[in-house]
C-alpha positions as a Markdown table, in Angstrom:
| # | Residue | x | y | z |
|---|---|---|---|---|
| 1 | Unk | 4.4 | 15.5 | 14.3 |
| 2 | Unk | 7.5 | 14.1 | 12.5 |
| 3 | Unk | 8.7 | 17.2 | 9.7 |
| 4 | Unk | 9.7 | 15.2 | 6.6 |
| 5 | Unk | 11.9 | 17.6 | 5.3 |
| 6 | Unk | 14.9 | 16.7 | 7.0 |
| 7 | Unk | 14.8 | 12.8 | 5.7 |
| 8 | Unk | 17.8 | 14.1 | 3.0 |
| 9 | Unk | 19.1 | 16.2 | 5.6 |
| 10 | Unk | 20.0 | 13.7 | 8.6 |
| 11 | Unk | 19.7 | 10.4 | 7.6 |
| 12 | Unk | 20.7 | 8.7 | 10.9 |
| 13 | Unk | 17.9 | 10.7 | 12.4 |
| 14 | Unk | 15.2 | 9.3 | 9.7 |
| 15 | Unk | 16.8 | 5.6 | 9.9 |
| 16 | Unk | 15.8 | 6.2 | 13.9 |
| 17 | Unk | 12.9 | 7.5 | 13.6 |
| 18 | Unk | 11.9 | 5.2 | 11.0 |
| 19 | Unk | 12.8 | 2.0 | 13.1 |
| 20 | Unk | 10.9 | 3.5 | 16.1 |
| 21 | Unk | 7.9 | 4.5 | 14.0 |
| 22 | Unk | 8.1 | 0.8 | 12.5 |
| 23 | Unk | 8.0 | -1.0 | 16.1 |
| 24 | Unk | 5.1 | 1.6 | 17.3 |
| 25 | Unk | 2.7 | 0.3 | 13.8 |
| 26 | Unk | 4.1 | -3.1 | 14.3 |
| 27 | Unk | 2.4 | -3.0 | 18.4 |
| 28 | Unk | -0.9 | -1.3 | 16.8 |
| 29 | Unk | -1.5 | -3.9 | 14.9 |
| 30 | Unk | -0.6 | -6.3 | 17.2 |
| 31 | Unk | -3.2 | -4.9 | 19.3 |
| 32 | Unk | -6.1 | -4.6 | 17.0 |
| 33 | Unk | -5.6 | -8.3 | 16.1 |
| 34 | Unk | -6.4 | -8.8 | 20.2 |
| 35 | Unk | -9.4 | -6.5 | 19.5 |
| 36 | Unk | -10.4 | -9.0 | 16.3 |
| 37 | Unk | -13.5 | -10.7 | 17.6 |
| 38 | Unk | -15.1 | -7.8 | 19.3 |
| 39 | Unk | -15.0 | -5.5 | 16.7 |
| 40 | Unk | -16.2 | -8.6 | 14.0 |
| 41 | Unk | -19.4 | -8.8 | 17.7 |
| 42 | Unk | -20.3 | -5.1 | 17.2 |
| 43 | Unk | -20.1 | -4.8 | 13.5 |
| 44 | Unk | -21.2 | -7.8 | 12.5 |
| 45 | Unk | -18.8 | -8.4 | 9.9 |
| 46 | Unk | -17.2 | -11.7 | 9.1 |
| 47 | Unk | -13.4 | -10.4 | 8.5 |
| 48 | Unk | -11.7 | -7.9 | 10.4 |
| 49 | Unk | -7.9 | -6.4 | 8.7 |
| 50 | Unk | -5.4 | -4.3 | 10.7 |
| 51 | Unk | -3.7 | -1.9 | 8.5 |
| 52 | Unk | -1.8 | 1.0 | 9.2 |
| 53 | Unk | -1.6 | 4.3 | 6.6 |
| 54 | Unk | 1.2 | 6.6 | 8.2 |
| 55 | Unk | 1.6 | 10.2 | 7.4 |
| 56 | Unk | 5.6 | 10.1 | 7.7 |
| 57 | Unk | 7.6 | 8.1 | 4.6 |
| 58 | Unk | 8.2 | 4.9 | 6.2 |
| 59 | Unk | 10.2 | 2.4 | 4.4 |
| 60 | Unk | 9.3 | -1.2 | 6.0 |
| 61 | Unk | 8.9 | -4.7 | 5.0 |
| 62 | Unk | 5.5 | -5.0 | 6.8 |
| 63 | Unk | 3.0 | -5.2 | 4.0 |
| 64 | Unk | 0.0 | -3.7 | 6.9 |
| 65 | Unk | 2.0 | -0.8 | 7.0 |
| 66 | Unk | 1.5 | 2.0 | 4.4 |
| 67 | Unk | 3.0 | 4.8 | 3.5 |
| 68 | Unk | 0.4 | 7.9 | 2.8 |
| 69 | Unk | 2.4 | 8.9 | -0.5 |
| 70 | Unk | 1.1 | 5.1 | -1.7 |
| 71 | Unk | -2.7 | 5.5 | -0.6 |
| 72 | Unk | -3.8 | 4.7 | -4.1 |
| 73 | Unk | -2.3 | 1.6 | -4.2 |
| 74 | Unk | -4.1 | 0.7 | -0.8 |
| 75 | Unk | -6.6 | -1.4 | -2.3 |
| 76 | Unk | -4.8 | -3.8 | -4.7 |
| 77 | Unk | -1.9 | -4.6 | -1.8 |
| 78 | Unk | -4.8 | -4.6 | 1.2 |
| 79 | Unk | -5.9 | -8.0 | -1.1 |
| 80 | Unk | -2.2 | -8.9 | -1.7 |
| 81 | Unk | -1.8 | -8.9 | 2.0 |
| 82 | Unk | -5.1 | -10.8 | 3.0 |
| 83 | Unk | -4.7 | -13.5 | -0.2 |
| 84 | Unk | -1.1 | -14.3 | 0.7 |
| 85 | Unk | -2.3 | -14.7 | 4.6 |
| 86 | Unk | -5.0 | -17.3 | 3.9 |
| 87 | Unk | -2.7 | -19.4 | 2.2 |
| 88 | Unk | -4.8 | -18.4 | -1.8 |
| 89 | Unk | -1.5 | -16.5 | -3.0 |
C-alpha cells in the first residue's frame, strides 16, 4: 500500500511511483481487453469496458484510469471515454 502523505513531501518519489503505477493500470487494461469476448460469453452482455479506479492520486492522461478522489465523476467520463472511442464524440 502506497501512503499518500508524502506526495508534498518527496516529489521525485511520487513522480516515480506515479509513472510505475501508470504503466502497471496501463498493462491491466491491456489485459482485460484480451479478456473482452469471454467475459461479454459468460455474462452475456453485448459491451465489455476496462476501467481502472485507483486508491493512490494518480495524475495521467489515460481517460480509463481514475483517480478514487474523482469517483463521482466516474459515470459522466466512463460515457466520455466510450462515446469518443466509437467515433460518436
Amino acid at each position: 500500500m502506497v501512503d499518500p502523505s508524502w506526495v508534498d513531501l518527496d516529489p521525485k518519489r511520487f513522480i516515480r511511483t506515479n509513472r510505475t503505477l501508470e504503466r502497471y493500470y496501463e498493462r491491466a487494461i491491456t489485459k482485460e481487453r484480451s479478456r473482452e469476448q469471454l467475459l461479454k460469453d459468460h455474462v452475456g452482455l453485448e459491451r465489455v469496458e476496462p476501467f481502472i479506479v485507483s486508491r493512490f492520486p494518480i495524475v495521467t492522461a489515460n481517460a480509463r484510469i481514475v483517480p478514487l478522489a474523482r469517483i463521482r465523476d466516474f459515470s459522466s467520463m466512463a460515457l466520455e471515454v466510450m462515446k469518443a472511442e466509437s467515433g460518436n464524440g
